[in-house]
C-alpha positions in Angstrom: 0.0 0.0 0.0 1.9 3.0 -0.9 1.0 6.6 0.1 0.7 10.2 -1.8 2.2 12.9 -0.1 2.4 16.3 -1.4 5.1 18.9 -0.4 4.1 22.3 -1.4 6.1 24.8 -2.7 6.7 28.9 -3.1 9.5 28.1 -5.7 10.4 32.3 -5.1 10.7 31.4 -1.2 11.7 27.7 -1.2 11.0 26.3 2.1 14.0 23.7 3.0 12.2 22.7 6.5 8.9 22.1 4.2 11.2 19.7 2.2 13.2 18.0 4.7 9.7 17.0 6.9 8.5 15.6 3.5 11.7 13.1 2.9 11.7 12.7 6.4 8.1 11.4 6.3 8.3 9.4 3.0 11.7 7.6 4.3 9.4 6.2 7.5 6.6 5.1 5.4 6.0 3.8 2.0 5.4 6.9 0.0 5.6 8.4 -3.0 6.4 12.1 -2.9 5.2 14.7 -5.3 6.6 18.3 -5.0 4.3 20.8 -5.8 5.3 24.2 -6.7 3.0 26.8 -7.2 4.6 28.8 -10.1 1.2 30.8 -9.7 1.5 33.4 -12.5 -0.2 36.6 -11.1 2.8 36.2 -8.1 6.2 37.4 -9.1 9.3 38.2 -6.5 8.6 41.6 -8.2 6.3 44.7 -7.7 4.4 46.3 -10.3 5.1 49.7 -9.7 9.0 48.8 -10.0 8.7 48.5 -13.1 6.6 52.0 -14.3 8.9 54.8 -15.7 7.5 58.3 -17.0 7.0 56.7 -20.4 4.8 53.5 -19.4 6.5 50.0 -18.2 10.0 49.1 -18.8 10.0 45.8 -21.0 13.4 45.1 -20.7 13.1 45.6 -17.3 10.5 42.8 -17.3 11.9 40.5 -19.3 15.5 40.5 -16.6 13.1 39.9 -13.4 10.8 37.3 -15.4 13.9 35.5 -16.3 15.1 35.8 -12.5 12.6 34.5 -11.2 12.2 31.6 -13.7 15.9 30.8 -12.8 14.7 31.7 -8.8 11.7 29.0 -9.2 14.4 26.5 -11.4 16.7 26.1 -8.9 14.1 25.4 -6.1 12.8 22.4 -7.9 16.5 21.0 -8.9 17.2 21.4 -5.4 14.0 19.4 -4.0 14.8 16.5 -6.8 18.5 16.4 -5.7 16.8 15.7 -2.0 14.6 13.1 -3.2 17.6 11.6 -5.7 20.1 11.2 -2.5 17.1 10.1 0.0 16.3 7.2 -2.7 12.9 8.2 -3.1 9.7 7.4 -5.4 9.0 11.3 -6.5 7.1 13.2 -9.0 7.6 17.4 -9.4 4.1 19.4 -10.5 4.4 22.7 -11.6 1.0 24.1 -11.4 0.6 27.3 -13.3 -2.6 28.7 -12.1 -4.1 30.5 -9.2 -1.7 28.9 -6.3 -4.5 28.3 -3.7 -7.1 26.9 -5.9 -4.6 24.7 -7.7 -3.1 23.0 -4.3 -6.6 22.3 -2.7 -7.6 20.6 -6.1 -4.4 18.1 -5.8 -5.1 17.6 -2.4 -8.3 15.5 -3.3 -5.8 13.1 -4.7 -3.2 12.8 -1.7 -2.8 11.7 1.3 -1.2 14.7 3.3 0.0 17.8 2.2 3.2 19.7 3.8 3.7 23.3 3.7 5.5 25.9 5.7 3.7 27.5 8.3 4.8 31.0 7.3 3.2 30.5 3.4 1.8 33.2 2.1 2.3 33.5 -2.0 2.6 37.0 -1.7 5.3 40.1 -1.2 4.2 40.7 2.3 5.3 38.8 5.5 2.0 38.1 7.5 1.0 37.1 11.0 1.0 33.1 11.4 -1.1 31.8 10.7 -1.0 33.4 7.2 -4.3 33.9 5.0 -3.1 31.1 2.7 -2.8 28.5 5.3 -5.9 29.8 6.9 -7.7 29.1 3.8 -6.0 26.0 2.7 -7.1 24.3 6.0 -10.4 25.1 5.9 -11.2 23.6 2.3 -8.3 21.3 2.4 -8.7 17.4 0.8 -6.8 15.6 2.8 -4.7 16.0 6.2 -2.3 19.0 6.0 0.7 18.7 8.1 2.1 22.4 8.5 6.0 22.6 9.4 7.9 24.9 11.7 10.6 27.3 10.0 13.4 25.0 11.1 13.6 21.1 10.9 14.0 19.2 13.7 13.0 15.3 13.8 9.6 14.5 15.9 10.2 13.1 19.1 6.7 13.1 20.4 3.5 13.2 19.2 0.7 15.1 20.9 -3.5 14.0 20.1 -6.5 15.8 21.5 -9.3 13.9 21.9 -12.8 15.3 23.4 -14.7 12.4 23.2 -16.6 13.4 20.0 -16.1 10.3 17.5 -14.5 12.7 15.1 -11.8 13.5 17.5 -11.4 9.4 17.5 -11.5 9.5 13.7 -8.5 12.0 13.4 -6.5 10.1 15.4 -7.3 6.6 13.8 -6.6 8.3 10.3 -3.3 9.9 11.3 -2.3 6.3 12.5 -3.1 4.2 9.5 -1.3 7.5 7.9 1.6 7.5 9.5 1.9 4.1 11.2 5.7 4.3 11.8 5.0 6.6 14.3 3.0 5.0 16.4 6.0 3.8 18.6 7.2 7.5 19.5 5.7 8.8 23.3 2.5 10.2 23.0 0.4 12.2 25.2 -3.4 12.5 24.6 -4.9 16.0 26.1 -8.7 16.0 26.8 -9.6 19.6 28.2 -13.2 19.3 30.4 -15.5 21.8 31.6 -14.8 23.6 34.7 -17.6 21.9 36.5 -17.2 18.3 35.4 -15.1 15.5 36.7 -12.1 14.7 35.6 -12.6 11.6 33.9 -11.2 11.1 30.4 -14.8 10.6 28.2 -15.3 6.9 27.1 -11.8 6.1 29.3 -12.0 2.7 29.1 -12.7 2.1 25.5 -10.3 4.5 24.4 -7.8 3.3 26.2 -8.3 -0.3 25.0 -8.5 1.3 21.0 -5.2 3.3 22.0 -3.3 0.2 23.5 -3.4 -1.3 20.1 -2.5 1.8 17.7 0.2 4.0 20.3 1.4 1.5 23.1 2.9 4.4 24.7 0.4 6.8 24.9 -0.2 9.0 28.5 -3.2 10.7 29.1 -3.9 14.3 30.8 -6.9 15.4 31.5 -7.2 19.6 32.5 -10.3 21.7 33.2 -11.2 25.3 31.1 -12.0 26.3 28.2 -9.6 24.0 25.1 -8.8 27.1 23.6 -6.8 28.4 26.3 -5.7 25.3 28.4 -4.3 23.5 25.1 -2.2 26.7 23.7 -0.9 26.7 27.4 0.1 22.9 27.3 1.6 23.2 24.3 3.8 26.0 25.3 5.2 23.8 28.2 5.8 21.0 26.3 9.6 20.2 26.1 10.9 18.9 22.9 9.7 18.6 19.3 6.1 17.6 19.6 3.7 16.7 16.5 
């Protein structure tokens, strides 16, 4: 059973974390990786207005930052194959050539996770985090969408909230017939409850008996509040590199 996974790419701003997650993630499992950069025409490295002398737009101007950034977006796909080449890899690169947003969502009906950097944004300006393209990715998204710190650093832990609700019990049984390599590493499983309820994990002993069998080492924590606020502040104590 071989996987998809999609790495997604600004080939202006090429993400190296975005790319090292992906071969780190295909090398576990058995995975065919497809780098996708959004060479998304109405975004160039360039503004407009840079361009506008007293007599109209400079063409030749144009023509020297279209062929820099064609060179710009070149060298960030070489570089990704090169990565796939010396990792051994099954990998395919798409170049999609249309609006970037609507383009990625439409692959991601055919995958099985999509990576991208957190800080994504396909335009000139840096935003807050999380960006309006991420923002909008994950809310029409296809498929899981794994989004990856600015730096690498391998996972050492995995972190699943769970509320009871049989979705919360779907995500996590999807992520572990996703990435079954990883069901080995520590895990901790937050439930947050309401302030005036017990603090009993919901359904305890039938998730514990499903959780057994997919993470052997999972730990539960159970905290009272609103899961907003108490999981930010859980996640900001948490040592390590946590997934």
């Amino acid at each position: 059973d071989m996987k998809k996974i999609i790495a997604a790419f600004d080939g202006l701003k090429y993400s190296e974390s975005t790319r090292d997650y992906a071969i780190y993630l295909a090398k576990q499992t058995n995975t065919h990786l497809v780098g996708v950069f959004m060479d998304d025409p109405t975004y160039t490295s360039y503004k407009i207005y840079e361009l506008i002398k007293k007599d109209g737009v400079s063409e030749d101007k144009l023509k020297k930052l279209d062929a820099k950034d064609k060179a710009t977006r070149h060298t960030a796909s070489t570089n990704f194959e090169k990565a796939c080449q010396n990792a051994g890899l099954q990998y395919t690169v798409h170049h999609d050539h249309n609006i970037a947003l609507q383009e990625l969502k439409h692959e991601s009906i055919y995958a099985d996770l999509v990576i991208i950097d957190s800080k994504e944004t396909l335009t000139h300006y840096t935003e807050k985090m999380p960006t309006r393209f991420i923002r909008d990715l994950l809310s029409d998204a296809q498929c899981p969408v794994l989004i990856t710190p600015q730096k690498y650093k391998p996972i050492q832990k995995i972190i699943l909230l769970y509320d009871g609700s049989p979705s919360s019990v779907y995500a996590i049984k999807m992520f572990s017939y996703l990435l079954p390599e990883l069901t080995d590493t520590d895990t901790e499983v937050i439930s947050v409850k309401p302030v005036d309820s017990t603090l009993h994990m919901p359904d305890s002993k039938l998730m514990k008996e499903f959780m057994k069998r997919h993470y052997p080492k999972a730990k539960y924590t159970v905290v009272k509040g609103f899961a907003e606020d108490e999981i930010a502040k859980h996640l900001k104590q948490t040592p390590g590199n946590a997934l």
